[in-house]
C-alpha positions in Angstrom: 89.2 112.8 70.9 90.3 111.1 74.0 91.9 107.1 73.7 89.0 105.5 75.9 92.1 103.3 76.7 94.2 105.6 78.5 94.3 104.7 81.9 92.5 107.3 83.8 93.5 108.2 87.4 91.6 106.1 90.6 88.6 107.9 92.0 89.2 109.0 95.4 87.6 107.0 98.2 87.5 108.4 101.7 91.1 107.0 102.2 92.5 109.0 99.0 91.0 111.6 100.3 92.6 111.2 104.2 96.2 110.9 102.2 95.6 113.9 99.8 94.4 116.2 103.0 97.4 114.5 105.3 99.8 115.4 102.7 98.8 118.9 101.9 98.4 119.5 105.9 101.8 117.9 106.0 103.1 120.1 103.4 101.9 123.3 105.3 103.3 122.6 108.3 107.1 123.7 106.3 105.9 127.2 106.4 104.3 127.2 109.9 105.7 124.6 112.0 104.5 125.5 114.8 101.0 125.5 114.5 99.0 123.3 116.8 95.6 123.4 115.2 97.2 121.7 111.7 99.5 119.1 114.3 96.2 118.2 115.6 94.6 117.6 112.4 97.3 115.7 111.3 97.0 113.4 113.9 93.2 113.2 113.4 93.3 112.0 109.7 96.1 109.5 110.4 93.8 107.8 112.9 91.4 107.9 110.4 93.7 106.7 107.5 94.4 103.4 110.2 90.9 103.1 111.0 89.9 102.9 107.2 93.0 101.4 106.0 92.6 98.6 108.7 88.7 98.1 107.8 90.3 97.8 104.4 93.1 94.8 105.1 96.1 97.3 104.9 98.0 96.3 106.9 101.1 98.3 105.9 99.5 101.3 105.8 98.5 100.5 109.3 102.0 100.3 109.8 103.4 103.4 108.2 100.8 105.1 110.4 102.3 104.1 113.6 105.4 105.0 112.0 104.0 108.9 111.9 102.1 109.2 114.7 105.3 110.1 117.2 106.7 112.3 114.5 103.0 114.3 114.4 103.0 114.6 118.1 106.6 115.2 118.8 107.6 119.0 119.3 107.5 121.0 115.5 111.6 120.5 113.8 111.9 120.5 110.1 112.5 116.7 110.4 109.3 116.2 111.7 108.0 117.6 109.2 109.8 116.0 106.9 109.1 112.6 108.0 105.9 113.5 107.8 105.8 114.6 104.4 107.3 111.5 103.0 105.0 109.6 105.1 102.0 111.1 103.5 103.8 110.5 100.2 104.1 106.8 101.0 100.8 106.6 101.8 99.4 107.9 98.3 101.6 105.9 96.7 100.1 102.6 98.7 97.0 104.2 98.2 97.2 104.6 94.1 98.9 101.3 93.5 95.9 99.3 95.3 93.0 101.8 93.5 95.2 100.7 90.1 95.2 97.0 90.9 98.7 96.4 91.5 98.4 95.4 94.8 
């Protein structure tokens, strides 16, 4: 039977969601860096993660979003990519830590 006092992961809200589809578009760019349609989407869901996260009061996520933008619209290099992968990573983890109350 299952402690009812385990802590039980936060249920995603439309900004869990925005980092979890970032991060996994992030993560596909490594295998096909050069595809435009996923760059674009990218881009799309991190001006939706700083439209939410702003109507939210995050104001570092805000930040970390204008961190990414330039690396999402810059030309497709494995360190794009990679910025944007631990960007998307940095997010989640802002993300989680609010949903848990520890921010």
């Amino acid at each position: 039977m299952p402690d009812p006092r385990r802590s039980r992961p936060p249920l995603d809200d439309a900004l869990g969601k925005l980092c979890k589809e970032g991060k996994d578009s992030a993560e596909y760019l490594w295998q096909v860096p050069d595809d435009a349609s996923v760059r674009q989407k990218v881009i799309g869901i991190l001006e939706q993660i700083s439209i939410e996260a702003q109507n939210q009061g995050r104001k570092e996520m805000g930040r970390i979003v204008e961190e990414l933008l330039p690396a999402a619209k810059a030309s497709p290099s494995p360190q794009q990519v990679d910025l944007l992968v631990d960007g998307f990573d940095r997010l989640t983890k802002l993300w989680l830590a609010a949903k848990s109350g520890l921010l």
